[in-house]
C-alpha positions as CSV (number, residue, x, y, z in Angstrom):
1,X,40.9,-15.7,105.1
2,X,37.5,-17.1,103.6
3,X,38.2,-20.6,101.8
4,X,36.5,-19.8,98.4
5,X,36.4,-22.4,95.4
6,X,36.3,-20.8,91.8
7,X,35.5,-22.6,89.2
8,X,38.7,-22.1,87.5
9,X,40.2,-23.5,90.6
10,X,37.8,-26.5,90.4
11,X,38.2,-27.3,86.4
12,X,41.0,-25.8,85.2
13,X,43.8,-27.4,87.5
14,X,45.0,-31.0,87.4
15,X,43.5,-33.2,90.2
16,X,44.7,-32.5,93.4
17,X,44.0,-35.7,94.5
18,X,46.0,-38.7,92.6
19,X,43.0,-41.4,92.5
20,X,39.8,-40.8,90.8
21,X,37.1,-40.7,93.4
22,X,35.6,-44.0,94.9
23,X,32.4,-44.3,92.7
24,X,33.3,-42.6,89.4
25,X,29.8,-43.0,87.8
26,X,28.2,-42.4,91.5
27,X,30.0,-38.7,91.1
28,X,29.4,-38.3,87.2
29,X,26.0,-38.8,88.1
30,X,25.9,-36.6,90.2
31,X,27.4,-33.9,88.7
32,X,24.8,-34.5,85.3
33,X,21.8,-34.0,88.3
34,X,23.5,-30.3,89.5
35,X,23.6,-29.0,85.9
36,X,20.2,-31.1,85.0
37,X,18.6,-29.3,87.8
38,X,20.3,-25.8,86.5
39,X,19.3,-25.7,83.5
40,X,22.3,-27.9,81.8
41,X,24.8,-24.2,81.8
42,X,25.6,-22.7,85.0
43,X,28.1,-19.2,85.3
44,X,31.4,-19.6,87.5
45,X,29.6,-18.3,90.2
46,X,27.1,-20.4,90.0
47,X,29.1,-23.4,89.5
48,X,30.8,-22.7,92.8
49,X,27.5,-22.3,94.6
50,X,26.0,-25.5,93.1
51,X,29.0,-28.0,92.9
52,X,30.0,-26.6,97.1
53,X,26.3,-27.3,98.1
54,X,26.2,-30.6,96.5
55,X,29.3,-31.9,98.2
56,X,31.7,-31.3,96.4
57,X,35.5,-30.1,96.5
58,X,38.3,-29.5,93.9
59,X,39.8,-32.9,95.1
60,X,36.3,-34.9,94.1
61,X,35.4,-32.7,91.1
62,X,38.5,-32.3,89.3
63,X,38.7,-36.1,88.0
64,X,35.6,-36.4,87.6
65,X,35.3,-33.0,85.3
66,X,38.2,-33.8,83.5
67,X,37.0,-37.4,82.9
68,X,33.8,-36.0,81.6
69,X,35.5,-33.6,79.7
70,X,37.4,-36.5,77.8
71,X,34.4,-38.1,77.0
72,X,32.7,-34.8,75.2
73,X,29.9,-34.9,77.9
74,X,30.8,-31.6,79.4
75,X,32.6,-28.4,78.5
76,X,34.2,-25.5,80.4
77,X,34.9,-22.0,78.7
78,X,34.9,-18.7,80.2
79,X,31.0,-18.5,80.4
80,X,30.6,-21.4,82.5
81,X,30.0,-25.2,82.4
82,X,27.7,-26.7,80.0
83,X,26.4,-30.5,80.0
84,X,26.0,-32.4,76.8
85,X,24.4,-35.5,77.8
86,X,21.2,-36.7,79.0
87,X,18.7,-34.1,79.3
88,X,21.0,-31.5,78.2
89,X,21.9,-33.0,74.5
């Protein structure tokens, strides 16, 4: 069976992993560039392209999401994940 992320499965569980990831800004950084560089909204499909290709898993992305999420600097609804910082305010 394919291994296939979903963006559901990326930002709407809890962490999987129970300790943020080494470099928390390192990673919220890097998840501002992937929507930065997609034009600040990208569709689940998308999403799961962008966030796989940059490195990422549900294990790094889920605590840093959900600790942007917190903060108000990004947002998840069923048309995708928006960014609302930096370039994207």
């Amino acid at each position: 069976m394919p291994r296939t992320l979903t963006l559901a499965l990326l930002l709407a569980t809890p962490a999987l992993a129970d300790t943020a990831p080494p470099d928390m800004a390192a990673q919220k950084d890097k998840v501002i560039a992937v929507l930065e560089a997609n034009g600040c909204t990208l569709a689940p499909d998308a999403a799961e392209k962008a966030f796989t290709d940059a490195g990422f898993t549900p294990e790094t992305l889920n605590p840093v999401a959900d600790a942007m999420m917190a903060e108000g600097t990004l947002s998840f609804d069923s048309s995708g994940i928006t960014l609302k910082t930096g370039k994207c305010k």
